[in-house]
KOLTI-498277 format. One record per residue (C-alpha): residue number from 1; residue in one letter; x, z, y. Coordinates in nm, 3 decimals. Layout:
% KOLTI-498277
atom resi->NUM | resn->a | x->X | z->Z | y->Y .
...
This chain:
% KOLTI-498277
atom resi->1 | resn->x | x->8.122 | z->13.886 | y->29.805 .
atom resi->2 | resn->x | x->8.223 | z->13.540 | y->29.669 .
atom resi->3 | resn->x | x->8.019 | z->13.397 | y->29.424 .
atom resi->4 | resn->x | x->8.241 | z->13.206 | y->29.160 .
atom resi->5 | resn->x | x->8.105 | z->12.969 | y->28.799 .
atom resi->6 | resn->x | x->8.295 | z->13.082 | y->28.564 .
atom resi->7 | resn->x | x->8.372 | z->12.820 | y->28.309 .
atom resi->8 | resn->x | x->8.574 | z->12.803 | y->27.931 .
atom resi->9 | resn->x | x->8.615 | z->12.561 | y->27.694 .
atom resi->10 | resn->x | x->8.416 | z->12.877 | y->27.449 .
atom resi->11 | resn->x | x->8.234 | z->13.108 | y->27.695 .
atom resi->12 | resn->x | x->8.342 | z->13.381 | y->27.429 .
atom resi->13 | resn->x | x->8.666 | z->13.385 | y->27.625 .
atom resi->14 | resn->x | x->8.674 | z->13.576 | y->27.920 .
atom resi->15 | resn->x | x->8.497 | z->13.597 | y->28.223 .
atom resi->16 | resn->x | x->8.389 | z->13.776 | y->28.533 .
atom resi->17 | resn->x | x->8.060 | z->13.996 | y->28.583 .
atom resi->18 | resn->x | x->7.897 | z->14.235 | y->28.846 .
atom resi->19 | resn->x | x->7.686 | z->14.487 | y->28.759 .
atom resi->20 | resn->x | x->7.366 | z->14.426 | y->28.928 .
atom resi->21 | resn->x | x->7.039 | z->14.567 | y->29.010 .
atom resi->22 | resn->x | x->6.742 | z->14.461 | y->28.807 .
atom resi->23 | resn->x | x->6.570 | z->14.110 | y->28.972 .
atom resi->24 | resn->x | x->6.253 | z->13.928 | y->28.929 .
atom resi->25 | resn->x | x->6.265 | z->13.646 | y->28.677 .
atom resi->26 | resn->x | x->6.349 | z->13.343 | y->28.767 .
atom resi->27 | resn->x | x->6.455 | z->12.997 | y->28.589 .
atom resi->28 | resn->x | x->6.711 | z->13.040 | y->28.370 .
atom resi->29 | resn->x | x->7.040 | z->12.855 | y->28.507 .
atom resi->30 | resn->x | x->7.129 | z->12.529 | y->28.348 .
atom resi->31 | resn->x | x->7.510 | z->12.503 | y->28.181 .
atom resi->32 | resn->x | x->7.752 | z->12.305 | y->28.443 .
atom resi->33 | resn->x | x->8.022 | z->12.092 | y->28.267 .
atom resi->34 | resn->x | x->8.326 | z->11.966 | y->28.412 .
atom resi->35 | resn->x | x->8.596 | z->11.754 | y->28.266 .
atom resi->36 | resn->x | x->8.983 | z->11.931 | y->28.263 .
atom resi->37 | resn->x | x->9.193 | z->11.675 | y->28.266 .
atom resi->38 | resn->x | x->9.573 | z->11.614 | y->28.339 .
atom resi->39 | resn->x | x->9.867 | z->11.374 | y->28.323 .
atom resi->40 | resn->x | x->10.228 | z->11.492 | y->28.317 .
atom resi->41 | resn->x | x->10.567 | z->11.342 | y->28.288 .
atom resi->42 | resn->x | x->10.890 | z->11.429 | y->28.297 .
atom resi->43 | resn->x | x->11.220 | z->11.253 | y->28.347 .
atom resi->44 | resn->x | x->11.541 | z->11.464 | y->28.298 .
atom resi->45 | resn->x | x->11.895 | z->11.493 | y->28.176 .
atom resi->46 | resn->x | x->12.124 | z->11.768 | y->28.139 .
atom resi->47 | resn->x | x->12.510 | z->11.866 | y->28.094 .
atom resi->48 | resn->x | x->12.645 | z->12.091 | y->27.848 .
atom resi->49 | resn->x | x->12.988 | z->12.261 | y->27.830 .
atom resi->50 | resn->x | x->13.147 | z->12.568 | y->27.622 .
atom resi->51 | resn->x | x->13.493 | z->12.542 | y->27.664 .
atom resi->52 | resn->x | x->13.639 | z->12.167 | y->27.502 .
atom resi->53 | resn->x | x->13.253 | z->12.121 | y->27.383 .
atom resi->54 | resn->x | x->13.040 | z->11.932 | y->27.609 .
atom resi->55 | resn->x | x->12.736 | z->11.728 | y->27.536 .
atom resi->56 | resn->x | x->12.541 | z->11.506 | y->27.774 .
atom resi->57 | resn->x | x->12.115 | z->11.494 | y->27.718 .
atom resi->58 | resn->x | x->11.836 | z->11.285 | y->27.891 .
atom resi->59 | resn->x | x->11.488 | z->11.334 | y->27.825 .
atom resi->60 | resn->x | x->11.131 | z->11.142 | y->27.874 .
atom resi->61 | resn->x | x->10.799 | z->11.294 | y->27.843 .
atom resi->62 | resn->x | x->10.468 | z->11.222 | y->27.892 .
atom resi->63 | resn->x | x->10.153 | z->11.428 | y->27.827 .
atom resi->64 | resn->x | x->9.780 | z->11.330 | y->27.853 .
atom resi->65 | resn->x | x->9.528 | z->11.560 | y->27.816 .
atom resi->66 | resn->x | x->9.139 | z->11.596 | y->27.850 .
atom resi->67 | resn->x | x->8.868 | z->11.825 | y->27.759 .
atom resi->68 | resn->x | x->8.562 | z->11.978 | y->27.825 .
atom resi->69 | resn->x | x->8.478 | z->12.272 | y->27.939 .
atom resi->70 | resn->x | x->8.089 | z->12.466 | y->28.007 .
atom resi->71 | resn->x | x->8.007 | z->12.732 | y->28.254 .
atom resi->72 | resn->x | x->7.667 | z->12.921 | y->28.181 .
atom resi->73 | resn->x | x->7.554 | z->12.824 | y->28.515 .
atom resi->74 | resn->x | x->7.555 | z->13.187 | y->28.654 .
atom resi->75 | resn->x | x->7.720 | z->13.283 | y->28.965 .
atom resi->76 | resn->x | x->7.949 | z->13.593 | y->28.964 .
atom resi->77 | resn->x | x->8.058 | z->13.801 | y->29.289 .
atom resi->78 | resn->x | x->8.361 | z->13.899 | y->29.084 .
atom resi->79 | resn->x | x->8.629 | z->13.663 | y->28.975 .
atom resi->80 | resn->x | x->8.781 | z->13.712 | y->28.608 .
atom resi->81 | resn->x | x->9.118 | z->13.560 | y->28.735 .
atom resi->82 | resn->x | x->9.165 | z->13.748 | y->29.079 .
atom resi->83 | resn->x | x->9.495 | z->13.850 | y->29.189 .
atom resi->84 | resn->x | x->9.421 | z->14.156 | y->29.182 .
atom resi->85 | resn->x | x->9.502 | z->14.286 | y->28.793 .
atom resi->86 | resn->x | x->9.370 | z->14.610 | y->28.859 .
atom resi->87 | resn->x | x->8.984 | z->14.459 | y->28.931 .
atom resi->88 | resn->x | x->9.044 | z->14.177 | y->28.646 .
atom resi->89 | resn->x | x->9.064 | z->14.482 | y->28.384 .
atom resi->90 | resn->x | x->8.798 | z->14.605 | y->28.550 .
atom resi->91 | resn->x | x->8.626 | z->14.312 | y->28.536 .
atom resi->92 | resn->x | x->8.695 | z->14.226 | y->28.179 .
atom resi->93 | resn->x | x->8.504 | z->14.455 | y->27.983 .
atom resi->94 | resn->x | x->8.219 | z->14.439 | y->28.173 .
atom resi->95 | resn->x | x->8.212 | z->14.051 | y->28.085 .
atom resi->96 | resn->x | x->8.266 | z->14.140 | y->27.735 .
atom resi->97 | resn->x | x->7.992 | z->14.436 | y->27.692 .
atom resi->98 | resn->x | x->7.733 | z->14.143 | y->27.930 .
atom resi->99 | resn->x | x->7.813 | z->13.887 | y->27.622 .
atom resi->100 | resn->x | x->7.782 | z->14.137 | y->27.311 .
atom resi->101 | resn->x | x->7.479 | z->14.317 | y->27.420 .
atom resi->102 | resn->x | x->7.314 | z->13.965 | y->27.463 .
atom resi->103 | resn->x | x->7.414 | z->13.926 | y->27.068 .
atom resi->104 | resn->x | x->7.241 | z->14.268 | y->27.001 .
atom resi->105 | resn->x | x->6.918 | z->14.201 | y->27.124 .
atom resi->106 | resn->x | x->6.922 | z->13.857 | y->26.947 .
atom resi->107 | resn->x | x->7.034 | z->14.009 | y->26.602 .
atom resi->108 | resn->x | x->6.763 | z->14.300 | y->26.689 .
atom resi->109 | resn->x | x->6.453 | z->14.053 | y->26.745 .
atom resi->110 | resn->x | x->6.478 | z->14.018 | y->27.101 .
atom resi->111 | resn->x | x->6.556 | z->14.412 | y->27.233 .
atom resi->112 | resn->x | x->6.838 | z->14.663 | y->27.249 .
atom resi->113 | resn->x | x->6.848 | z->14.868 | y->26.997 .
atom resi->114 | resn->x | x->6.648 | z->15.249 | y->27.007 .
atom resi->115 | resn->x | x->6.900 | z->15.492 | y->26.964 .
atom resi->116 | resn->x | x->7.235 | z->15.574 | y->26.880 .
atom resi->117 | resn->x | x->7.200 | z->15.594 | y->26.521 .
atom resi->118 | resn->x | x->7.029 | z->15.238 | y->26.604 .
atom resi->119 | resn->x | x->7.319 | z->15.095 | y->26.737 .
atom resi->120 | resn->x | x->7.574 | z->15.222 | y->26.489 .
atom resi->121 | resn->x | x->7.361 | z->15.036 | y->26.205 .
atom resi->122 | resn->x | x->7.386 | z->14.723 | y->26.346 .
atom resi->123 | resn->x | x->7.780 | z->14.786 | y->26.450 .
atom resi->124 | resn->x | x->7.814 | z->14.787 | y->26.085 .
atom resi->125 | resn->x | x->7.664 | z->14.470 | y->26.015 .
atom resi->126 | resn->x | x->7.817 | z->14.348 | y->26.267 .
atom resi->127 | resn->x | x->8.164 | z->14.466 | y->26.091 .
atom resi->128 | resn->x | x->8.060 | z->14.287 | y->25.774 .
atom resi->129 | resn->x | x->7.985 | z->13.987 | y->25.976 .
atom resi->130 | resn->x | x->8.360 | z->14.003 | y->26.107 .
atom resi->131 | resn->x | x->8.500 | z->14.008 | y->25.781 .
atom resi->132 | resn->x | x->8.447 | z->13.633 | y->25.768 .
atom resi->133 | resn->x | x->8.648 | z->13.527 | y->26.091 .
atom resi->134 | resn->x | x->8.968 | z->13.512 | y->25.931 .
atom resi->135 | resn->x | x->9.181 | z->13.356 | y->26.224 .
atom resi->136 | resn->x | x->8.924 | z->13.201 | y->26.431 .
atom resi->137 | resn->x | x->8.960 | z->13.272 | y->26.776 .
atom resi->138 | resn->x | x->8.585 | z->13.242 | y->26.874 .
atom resi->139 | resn->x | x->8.464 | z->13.487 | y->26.597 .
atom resi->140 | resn->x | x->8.721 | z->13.717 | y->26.670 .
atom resi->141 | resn->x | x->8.640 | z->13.739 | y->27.038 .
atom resi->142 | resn->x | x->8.270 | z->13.833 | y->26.929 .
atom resi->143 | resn->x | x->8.380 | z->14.084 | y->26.724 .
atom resi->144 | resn->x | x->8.534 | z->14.262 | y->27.032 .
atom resi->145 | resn->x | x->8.248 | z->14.163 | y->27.271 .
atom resi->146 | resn->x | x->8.023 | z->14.339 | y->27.016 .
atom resi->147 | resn->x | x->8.219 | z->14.660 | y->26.968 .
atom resi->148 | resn->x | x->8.262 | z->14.672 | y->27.381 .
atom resi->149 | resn->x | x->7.866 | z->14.693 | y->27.371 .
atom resi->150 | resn->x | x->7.832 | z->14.927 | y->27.172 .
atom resi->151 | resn->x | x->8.063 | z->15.146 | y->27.417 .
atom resi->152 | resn->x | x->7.787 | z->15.031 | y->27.637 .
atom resi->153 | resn->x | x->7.500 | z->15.115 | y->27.460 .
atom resi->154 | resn->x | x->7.647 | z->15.523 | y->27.395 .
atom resi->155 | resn->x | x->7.746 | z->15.544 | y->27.819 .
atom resi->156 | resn->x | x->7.411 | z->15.382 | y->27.901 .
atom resi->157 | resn->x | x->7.054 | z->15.428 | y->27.901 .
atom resi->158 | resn->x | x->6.865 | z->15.136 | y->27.758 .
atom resi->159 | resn->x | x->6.675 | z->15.048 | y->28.119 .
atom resi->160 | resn->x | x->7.036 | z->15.040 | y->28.238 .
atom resi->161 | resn->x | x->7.139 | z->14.790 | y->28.038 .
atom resi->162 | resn->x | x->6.841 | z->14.582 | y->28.042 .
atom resi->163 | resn->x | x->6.929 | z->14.580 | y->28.415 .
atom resi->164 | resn->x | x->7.262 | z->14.494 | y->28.360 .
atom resi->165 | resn->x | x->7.150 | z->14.198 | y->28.154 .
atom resi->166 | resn->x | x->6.943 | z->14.069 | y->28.432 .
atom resi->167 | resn->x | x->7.096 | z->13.714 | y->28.461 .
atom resi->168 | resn->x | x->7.156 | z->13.519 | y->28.094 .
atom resi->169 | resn->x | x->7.460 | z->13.368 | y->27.956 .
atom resi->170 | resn->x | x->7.490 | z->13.061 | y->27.753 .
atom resi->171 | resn->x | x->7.777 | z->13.032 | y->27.507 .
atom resi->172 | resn->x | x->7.960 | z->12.704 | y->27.427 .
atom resi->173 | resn->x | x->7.840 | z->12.530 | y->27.129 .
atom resi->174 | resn->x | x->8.111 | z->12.210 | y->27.170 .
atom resi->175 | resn->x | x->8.441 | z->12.055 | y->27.265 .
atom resi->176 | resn->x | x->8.548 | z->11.724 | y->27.330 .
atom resi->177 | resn->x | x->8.872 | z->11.676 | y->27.372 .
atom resi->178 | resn->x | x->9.174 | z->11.428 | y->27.371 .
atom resi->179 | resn->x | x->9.553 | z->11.472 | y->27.366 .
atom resi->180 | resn->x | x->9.860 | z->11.214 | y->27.400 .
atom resi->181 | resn->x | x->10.224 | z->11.282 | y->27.403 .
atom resi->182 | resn->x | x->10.494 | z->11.065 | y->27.410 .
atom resi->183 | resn->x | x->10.854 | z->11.280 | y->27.368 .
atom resi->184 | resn->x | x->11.216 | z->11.170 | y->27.345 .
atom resi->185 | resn->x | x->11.543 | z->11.365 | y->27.383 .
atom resi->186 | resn->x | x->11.859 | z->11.200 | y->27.325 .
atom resi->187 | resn->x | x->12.196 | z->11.477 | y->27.335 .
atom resi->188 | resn->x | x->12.512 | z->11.278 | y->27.288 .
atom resi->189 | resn->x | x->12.874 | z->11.489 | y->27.302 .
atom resi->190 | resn->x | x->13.138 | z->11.645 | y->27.119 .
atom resi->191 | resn->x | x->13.094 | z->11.989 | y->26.907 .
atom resi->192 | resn->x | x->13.303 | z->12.244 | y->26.645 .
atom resi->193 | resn->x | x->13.076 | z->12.306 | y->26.365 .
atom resi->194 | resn->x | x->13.348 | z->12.535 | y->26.221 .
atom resi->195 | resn->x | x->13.366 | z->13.003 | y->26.265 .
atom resi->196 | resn->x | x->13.641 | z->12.921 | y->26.532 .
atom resi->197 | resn->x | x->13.481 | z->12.628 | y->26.705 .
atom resi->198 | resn->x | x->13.849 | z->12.435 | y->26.690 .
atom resi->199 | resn->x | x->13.718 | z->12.128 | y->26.481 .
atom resi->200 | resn->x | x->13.571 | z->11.918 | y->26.724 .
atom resi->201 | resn->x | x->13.394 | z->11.588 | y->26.620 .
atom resi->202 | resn->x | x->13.101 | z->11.313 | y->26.751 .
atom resi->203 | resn->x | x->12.773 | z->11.476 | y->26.785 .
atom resi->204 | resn->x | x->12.441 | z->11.297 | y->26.834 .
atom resi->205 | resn->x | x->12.085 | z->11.438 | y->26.830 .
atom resi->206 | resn->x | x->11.730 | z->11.235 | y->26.861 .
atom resi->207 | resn->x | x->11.426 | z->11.407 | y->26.849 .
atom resi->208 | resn->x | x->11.076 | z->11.203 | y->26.927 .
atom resi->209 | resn->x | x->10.712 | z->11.226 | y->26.910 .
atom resi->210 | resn->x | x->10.425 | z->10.967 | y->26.999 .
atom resi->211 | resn->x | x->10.114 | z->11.173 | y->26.856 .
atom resi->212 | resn->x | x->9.765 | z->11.248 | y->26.929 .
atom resi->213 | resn->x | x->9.818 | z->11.617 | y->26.834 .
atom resi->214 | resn->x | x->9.796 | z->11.838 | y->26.598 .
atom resi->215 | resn->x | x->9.513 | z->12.035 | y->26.420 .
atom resi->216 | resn->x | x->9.682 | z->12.361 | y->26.607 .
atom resi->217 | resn->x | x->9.745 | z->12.160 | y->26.942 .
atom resi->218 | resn->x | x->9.330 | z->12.100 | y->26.939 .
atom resi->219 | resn->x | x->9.191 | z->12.385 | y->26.833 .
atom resi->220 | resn->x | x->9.422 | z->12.602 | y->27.078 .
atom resi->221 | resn->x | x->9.331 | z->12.348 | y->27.370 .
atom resi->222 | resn->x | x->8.938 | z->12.366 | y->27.322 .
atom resi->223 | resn->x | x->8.970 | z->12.770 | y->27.309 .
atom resi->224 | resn->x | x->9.229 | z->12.903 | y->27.523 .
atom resi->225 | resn->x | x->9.140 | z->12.735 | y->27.905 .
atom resi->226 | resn->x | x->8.981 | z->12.969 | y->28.107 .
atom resi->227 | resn->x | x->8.903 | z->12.839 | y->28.490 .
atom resi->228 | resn->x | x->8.704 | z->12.998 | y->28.768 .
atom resi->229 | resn->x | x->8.568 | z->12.779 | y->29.041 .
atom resi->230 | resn->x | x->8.452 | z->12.907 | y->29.400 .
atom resi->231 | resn->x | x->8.102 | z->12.740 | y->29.480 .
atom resi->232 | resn->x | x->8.139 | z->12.820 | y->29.871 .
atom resi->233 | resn->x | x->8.493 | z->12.727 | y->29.938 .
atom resi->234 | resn->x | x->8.562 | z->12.519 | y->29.668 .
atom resi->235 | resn->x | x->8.893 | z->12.666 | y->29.523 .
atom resi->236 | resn->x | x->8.947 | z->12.684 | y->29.156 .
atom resi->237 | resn->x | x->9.191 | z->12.945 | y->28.959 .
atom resi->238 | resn->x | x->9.265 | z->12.820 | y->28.646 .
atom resi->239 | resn->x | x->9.421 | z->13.117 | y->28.401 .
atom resi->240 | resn->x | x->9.681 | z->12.909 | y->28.193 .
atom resi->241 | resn->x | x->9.810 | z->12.548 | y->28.130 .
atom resi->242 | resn->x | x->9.816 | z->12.470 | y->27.803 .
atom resi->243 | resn->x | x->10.106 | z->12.185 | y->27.715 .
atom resi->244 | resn->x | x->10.102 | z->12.064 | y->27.323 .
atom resi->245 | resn->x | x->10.422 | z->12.119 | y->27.136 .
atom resi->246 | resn->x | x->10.307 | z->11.850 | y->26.848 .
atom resi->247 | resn->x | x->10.588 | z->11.849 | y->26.564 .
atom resi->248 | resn->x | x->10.799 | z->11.549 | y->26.581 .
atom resi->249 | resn->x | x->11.134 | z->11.421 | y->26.389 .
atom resi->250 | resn->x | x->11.435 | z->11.551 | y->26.463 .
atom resi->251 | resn->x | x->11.763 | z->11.341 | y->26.332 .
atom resi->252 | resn->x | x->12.133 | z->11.516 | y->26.380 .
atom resi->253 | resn->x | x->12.460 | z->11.317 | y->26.318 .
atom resi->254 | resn->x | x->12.773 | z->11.462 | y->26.297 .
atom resi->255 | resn->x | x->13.093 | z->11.224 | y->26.300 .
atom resi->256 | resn->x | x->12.858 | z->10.915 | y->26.245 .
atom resi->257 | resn->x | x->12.710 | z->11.053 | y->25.927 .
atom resi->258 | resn->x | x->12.341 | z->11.076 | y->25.992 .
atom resi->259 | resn->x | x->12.234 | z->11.430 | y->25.870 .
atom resi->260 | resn->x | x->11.814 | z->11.454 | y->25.683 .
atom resi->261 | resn->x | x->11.566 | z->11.397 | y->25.912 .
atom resi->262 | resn->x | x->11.359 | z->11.720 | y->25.985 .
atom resi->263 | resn->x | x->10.998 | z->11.768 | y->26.169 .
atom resi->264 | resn->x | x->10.990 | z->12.042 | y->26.413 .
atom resi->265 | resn->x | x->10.825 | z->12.127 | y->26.744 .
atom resi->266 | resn->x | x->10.898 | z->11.948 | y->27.032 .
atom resi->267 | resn->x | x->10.797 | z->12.230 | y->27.305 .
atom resi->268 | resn->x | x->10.825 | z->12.120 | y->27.737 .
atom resi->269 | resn->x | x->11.096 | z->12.291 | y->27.900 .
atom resi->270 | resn->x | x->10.965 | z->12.620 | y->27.972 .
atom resi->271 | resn->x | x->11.088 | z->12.499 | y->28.370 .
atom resi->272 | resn->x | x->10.836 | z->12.273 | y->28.376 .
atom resi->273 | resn->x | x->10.582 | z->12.486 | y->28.233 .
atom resi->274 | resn->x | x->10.591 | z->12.758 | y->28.501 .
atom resi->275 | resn->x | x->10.623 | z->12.566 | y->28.735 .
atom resi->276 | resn->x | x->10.279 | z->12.337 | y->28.658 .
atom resi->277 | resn->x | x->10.155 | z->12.697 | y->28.525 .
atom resi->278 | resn->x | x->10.176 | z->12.829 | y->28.901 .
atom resi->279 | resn->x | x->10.061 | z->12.502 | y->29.092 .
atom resi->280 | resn->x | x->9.726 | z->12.541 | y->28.866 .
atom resi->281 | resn->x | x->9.672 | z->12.961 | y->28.931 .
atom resi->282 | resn->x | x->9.534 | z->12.915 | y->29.256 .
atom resi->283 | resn->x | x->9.412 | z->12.603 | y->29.421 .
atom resi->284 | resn->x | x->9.242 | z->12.509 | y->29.751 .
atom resi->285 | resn->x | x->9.099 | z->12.181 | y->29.547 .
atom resi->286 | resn->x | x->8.911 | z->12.071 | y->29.220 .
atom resi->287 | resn->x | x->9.164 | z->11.791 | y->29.190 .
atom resi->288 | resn->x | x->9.571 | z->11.748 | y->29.348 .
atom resi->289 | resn->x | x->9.885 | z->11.553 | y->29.279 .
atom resi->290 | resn->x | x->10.201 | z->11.683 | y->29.328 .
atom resi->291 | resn->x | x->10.571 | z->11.581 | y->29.228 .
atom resi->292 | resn->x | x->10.876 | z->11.752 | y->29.189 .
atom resi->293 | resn->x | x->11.278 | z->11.781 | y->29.137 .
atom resi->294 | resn->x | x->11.302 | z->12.162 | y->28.911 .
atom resi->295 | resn->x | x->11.634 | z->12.277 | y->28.789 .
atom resi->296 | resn->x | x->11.692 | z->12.255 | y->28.346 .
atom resi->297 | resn->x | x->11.895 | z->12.524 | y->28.264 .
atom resi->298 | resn->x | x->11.729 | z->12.588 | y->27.915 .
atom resi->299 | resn->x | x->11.888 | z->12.367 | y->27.668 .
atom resi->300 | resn->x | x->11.685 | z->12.078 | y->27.568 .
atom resi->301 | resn->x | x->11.664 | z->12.094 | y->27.204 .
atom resi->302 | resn->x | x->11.611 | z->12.458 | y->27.234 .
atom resi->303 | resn->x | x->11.922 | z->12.587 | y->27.101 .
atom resi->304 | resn->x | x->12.073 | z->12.876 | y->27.263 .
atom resi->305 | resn->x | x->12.265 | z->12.982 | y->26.999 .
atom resi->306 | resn->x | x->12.559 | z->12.731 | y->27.141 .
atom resi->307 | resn->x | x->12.624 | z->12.956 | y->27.431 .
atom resi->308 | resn->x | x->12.778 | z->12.804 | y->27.730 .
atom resi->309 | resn->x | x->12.654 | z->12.698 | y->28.037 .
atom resi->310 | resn->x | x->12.386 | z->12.423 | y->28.055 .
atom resi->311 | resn->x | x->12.312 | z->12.197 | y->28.405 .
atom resi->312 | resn->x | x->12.035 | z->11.964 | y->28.469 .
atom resi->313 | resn->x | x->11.729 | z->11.845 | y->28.683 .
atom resi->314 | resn->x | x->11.450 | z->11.703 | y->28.569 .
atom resi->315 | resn->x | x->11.154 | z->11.481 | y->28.825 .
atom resi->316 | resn->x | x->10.827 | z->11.610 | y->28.727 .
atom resi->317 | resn->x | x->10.469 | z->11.431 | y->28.813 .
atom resi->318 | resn->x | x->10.174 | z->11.579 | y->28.778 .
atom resi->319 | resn->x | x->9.821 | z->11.502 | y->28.886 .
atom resi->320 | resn->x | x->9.522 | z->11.741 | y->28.755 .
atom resi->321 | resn->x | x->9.163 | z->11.737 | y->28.808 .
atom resi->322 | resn->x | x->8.872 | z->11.964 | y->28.704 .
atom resi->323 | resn->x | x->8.561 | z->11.737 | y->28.818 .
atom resi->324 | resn->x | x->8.231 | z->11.770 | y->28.727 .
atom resi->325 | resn->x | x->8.093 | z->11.535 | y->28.408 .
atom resi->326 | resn->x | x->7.927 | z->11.267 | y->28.584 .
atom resi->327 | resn->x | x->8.206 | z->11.227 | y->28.829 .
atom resi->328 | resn->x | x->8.557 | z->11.217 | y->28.583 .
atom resi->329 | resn->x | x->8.718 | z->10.953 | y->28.580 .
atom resi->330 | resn->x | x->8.883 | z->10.795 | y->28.217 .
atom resi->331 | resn->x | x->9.176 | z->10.862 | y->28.048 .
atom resi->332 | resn->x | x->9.365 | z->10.615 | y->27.813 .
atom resi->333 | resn->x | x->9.150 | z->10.606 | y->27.468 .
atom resi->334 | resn->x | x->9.304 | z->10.868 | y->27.242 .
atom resi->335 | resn->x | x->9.177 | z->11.017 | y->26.969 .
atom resi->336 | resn->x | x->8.859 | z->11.246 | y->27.000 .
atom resi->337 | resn->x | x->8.764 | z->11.559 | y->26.849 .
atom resi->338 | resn->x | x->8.440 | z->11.811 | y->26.860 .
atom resi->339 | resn->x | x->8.426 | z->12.178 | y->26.760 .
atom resi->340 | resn->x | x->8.121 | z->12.308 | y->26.571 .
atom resi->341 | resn->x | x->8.048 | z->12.635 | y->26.695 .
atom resi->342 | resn->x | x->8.112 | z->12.950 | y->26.491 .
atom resi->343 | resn->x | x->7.812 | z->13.131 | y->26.358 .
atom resi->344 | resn->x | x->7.738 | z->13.445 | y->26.174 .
């Protein structure tokens, strides 16, 4: 079988795990970092029509993203992101029971708990730790690595699991990261405002962001990248592609009169998104660059609620990279941030 590094900006997150025969002891792995890192832009324009209403829409966007992300240094015959979805919910739980049982023994001095009655005291501090997560995504996840192991510990014996916990994990205790976006979307035509949609008049929308991201953009960055890298052929699966929606201004004028200025999202056309999203699932490379023409049949600014039929094409660039530490290359200087890790 394949032997794959699993690696996650918080190793809480999932991952893949055999269950293996007891081995002799040997050095405990060292964590392997590597750098995730991708540019993106996007040049578009679209066409709108709904009978005499028509609007015309260009777009120009520009994302630059970095961070870190720490494998425990342990190889794995079985791959968390497989194509096979049957084996990855196989897969899953075992990764989750591997990671809580290793928080058992350290909460219980170093061993797995005696007995049943053992492990249902310490599920219930662990419940009272839980109470103090609140909406962190890290605690959370312990939570439900914890409660998988003590499925474990009722279905096991306590040799078995020892076994099981042959080779040790090492959970993420940081995350560096860095995010620019530059957005624009200018929509210039003529709309009815009115129930009948008779009253047409001049209709001009700007919406625009230049940010570092927000608080949100970060913290779901650092904790939701989940990437799988094959040590003999050298292929990497990457779960999902994260692309910041940082809130930007949004100004609407309707017969020249400028309407209040609003802040609002500024999500990537959900085109774009699948289609980077599917380049990154499965890839033959730590690193590419690709470029391409997709169709923008989503409206722009997002609102569907104008019916009608919407035509575009947007050129897309993208070059990715997921290189070890030592060997990543720069990115423009943008603001940096770094997680503490949770703790009970």
């Amino acid at each position: 079988m394949r032997q794959r590094l699993i690696a996650a900006a918080v190793l809480s997150c999932l991952a893949a795990l055999p269950l293996a025969a007891a081995a002799p002891a040997t050095p405990a792995p060292k964590p392997i970092e590597r750098v995730f890192e991708f540019r993106l832009t996007v040049d578009g324009q679209q066409h709108w029509k709904n009978g005499p209403q028509s609007t015309e829409a260009t777009t120009r966007q520009e994302y630059v993203v970095r961070t870190q992300l720490r494998s425990d240094g342990v190889l794995y015959s079985d791959n968390l992101l497989d194509a096979d979805q049957d084996l990855r919910l196989e897969i899953k739980p075992q990764y989750y029971a591997r990671k809580g049982l290793n928080a058992l023994k350290a909460l219980n001095g170093g061993q797995l708990p005696e007995s049943s009655e053992a492990a249902e005291a310490l599920a219930e501090r662990y419940q009272k730790a839980g109470v103090t997560c609140f909406d962190s995504f890290e605690c959370n996840n312990r939570a439900v690595e914890r409660l998988a192991a003590l499925n474990a510990l009722k279905s096991n014996t306590r040799q078995e699991l020892e076994e099981f916990l042959a080779a040790p994990g090492i959970g993420y205790a940081n995350c560096p990261i860095s995010i620019r976006v530059k957005y624009d979307v200018q929509v210039k035509g003529i709309r009815a405002f009115d129930r009948k949609k008779e009253k047409l008049e001049p209709y001009a929308l700007s919406r625009s962001a230049d940010t570092t991201g927000s608080d949100d953009d970060r913290k779901t960055l650092c904790e939701k990248y989940i990437v799988t890298v094959d040590t003999l052929k050298g292929g990497v699966d990457v779960e999902n592609l994260f692309l910041p929606s940082p809130p930007g201004t949004s100004t609407m004028s309707r017969s020249g009169l400028a309407m209040p200025t609003e802040t609002v999202p500024l999500p990537p056309p959900f085109e774009v998104l699948n289609w980077t999203s599917e380049k990154l699932r499965s890839t033959p490379t730590d690193s590419f660059k690709a470029a391409v023409t997709l169709p923008l049949k989503a409206p722009l600014d997002g609102d569907f609620t104008v019916q009608g039929l919407f035509d575009g094409s947007a050129k897309v660039s993208f070059s990715w990279s997921f290189k070890p530490l030592a060997a990543a290359t720069a990115l423009p200087p943008a603001v940096e941030q770094g997680r503490k890790p949770v703790t009970h």
